[in-house]
Structure formats: C-alpha cells, structure tokens
C-alpha positions as a Markdown table, in Angstrom:
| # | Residue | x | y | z |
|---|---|---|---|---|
| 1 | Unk | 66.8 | 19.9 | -59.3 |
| 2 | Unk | 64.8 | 16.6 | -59.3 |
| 3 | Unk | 65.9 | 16.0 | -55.7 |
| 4 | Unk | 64.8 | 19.5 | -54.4 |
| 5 | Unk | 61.5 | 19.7 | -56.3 |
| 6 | Unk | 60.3 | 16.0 | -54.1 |
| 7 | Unk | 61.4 | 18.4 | -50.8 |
| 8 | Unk | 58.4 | 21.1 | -51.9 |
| 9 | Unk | 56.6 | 22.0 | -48.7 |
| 10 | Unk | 58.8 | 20.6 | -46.4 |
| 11 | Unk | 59.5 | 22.9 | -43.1 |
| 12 | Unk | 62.4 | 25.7 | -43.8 |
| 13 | Unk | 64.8 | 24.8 | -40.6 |
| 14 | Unk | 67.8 | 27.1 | -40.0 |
| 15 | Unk | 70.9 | 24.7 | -40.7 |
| 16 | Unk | 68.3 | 21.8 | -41.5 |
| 17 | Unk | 69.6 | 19.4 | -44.0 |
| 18 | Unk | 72.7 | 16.8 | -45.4 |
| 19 | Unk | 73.7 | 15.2 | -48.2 |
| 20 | Unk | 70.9 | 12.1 | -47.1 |
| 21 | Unk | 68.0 | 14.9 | -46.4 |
| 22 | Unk | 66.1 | 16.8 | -44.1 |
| 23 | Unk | 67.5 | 17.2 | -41.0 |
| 24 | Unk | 65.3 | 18.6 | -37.9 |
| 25 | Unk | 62.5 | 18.2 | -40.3 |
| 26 | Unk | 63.6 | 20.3 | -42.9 |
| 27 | Unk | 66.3 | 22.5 | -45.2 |
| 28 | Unk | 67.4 | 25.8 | -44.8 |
| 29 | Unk | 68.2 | 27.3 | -48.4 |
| 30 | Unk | 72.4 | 26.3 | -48.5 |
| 31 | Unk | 71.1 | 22.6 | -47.0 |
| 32 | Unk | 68.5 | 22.3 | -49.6 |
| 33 | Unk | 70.9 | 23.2 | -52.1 |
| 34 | Unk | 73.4 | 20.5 | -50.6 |
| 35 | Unk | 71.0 | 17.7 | -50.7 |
| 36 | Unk | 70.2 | 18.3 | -54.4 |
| 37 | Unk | 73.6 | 18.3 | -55.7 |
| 38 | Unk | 74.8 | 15.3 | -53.1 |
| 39 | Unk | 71.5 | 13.7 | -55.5 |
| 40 | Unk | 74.4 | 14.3 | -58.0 |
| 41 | Unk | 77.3 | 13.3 | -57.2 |
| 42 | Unk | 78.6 | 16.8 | -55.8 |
| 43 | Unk | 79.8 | 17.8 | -52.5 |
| 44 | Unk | 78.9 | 21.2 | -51.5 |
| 45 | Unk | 79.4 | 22.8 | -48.0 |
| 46 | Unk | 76.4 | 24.1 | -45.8 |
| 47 | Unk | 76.9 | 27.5 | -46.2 |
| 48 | Unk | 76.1 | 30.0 | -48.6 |
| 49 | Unk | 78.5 | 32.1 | -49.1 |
| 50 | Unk | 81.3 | 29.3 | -50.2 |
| 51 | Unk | 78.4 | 27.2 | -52.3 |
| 52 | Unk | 79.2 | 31.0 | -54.4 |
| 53 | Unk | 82.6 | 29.9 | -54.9 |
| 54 | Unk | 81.9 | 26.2 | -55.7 |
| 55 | Unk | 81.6 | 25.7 | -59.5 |
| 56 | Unk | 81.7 | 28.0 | -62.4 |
| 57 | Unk | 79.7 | 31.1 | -63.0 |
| 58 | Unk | 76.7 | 31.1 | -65.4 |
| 59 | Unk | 75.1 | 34.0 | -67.0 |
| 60 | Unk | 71.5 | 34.1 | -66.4 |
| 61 | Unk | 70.9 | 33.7 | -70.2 |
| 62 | Unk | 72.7 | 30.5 | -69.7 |
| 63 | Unk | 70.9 | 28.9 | -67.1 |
| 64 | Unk | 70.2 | 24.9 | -66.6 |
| 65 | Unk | 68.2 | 23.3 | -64.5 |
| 66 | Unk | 69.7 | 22.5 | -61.1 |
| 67 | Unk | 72.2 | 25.8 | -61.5 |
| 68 | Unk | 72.1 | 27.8 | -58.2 |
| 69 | Unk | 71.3 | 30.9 | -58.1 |
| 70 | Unk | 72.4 | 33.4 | -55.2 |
| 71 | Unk | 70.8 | 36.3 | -53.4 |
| 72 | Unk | 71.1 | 39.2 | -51.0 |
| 73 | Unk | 74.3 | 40.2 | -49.1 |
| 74 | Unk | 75.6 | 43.8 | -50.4 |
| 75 | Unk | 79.2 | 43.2 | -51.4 |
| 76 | Unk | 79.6 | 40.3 | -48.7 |
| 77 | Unk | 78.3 | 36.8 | -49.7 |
| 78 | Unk | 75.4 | 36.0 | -50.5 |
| 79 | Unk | 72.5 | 35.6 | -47.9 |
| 80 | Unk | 70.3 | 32.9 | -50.0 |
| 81 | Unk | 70.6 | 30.1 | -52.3 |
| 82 | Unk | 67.8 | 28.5 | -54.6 |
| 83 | Unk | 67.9 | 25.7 | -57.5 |
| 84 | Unk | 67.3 | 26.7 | -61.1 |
| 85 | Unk | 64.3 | 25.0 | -62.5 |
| 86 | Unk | 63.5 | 26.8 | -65.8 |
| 87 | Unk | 62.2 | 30.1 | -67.1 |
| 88 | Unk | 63.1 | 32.2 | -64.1 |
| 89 | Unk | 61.6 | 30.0 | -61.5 |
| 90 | Unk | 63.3 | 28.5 | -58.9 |
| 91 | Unk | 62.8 | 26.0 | -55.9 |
| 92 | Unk | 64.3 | 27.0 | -52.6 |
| 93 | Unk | 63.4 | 26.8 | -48.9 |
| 94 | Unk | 62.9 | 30.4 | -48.1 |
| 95 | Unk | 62.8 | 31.4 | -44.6 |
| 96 | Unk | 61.8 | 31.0 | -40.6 |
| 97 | Unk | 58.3 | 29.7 | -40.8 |
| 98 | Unk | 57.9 | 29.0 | -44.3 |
| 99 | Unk | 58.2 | 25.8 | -46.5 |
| 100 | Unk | 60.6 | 24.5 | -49.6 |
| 101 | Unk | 58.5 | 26.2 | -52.1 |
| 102 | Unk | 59.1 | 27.3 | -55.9 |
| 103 | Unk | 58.9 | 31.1 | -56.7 |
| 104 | Unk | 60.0 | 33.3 | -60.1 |
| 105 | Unk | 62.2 | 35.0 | -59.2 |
| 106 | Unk | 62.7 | 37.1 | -62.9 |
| 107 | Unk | 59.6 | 38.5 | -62.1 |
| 108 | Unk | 60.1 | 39.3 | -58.7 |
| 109 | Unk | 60.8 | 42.8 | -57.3 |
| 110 | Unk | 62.2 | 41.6 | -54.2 |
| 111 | Unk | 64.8 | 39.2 | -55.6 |
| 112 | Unk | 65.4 | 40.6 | -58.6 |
| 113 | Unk | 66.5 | 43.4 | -56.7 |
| 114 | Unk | 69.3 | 41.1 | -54.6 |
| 115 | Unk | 70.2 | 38.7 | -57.8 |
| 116 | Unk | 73.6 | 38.2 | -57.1 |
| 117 | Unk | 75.0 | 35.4 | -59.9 |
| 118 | Unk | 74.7 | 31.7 | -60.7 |
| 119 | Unk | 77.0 | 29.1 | -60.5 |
| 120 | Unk | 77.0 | 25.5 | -61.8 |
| 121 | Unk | 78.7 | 23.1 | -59.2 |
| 122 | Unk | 81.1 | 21.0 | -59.8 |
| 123 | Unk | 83.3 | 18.4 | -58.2 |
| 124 | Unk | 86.1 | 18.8 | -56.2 |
C-alpha cells in the first residue's frame, strides 16, 4: 500500500506500469496494483481479471491494508483494481485523464454498486 500511496497524482496511462514503476508516465489500475505488490515481494500479472484469481479471498470485514479490491465487470472479470488503505478508502489510478488518487469507496454509490471481492496476493 506504501508503494502506491508515493504514486498519488501521478498520470492514469492505459497499460502504464511494471514491477520498477511508471511506465509512459503513469499506472493504469492492474499496473498500479502490480508495482505495489512487486514493492512486496509478489508477482502479479498486468491484467485485472487474473490479479482476481491471484491470492486468497478476503471478506470486506477482513480487510488489510495493501488487499485489492476489485470492481465492475457483470459476471465476467473484473474491470478495475484498487489497494486497500483502511476504513473503506482505497488508492487506485482511476481512469483516461485522471490521476493515481485515493477515493472511499464504502461510501460510494458508484463503486459500491460494482464491488466485486477482495483478495490478498500471495506468491507463486
């Protein structure tokens, strides 16, 4: 979680980021969550929908920091990623034009509405 909270503000870039950072100047949401766990020790992939299938599943009353937390996509994968920071907050890099920011999403209409699980990575 430490290594994605120092990326706030930094450019969202569609398939930006790596294991060693920001790539075309930024993260999108899977890259950020990539480079914060690489901080870690753990290899993720760059893509959503299998970061859902790396690690365990964690109840939301069970969250820790640095847990990922996964969004949007019907009954398909999920569309978004973000890193668990504590009381419903978490940091991820949203979308096209916008910047690696924090947001709540427990309070939020919008994502609570796509909440799809959380996982907590672990190595393979």
């Amino acid at each position: 979680m430490a290594a994605a909270l120092r990326q706030l503000g930094r450019p969202y870039v569609w398939g930006g980021g790596s294991g060693a950072g920001p790539t075309g100047g930024g993260f999108d949401c899977s890259g950020l969550a990539l480079h914060a766990w690489s901080r870690a020790g753990v290899a993720l992939t760059h893509y959503t929908g299998s970061q859902f299938r790396q690690g365990r599943r964690v109840p939301l009353s069970r969250l820790r920091a640095g847990d990922l937390v996964f969004f949007g996509g019907g009954t398909g994968d999920p569309t978004h990623v973000g890193i668990y920071v504590k009381d419903g907050v978490m940091v991820h890099a949203p979308k096209t034009g916008d910047v690696v920011r924090m947001t709540n999403f427990a309070v939020s209409p919008y994502y609570r509405a796509r909440y799809r699980g959380a996982v907590r990575p672990s190595p393979r």
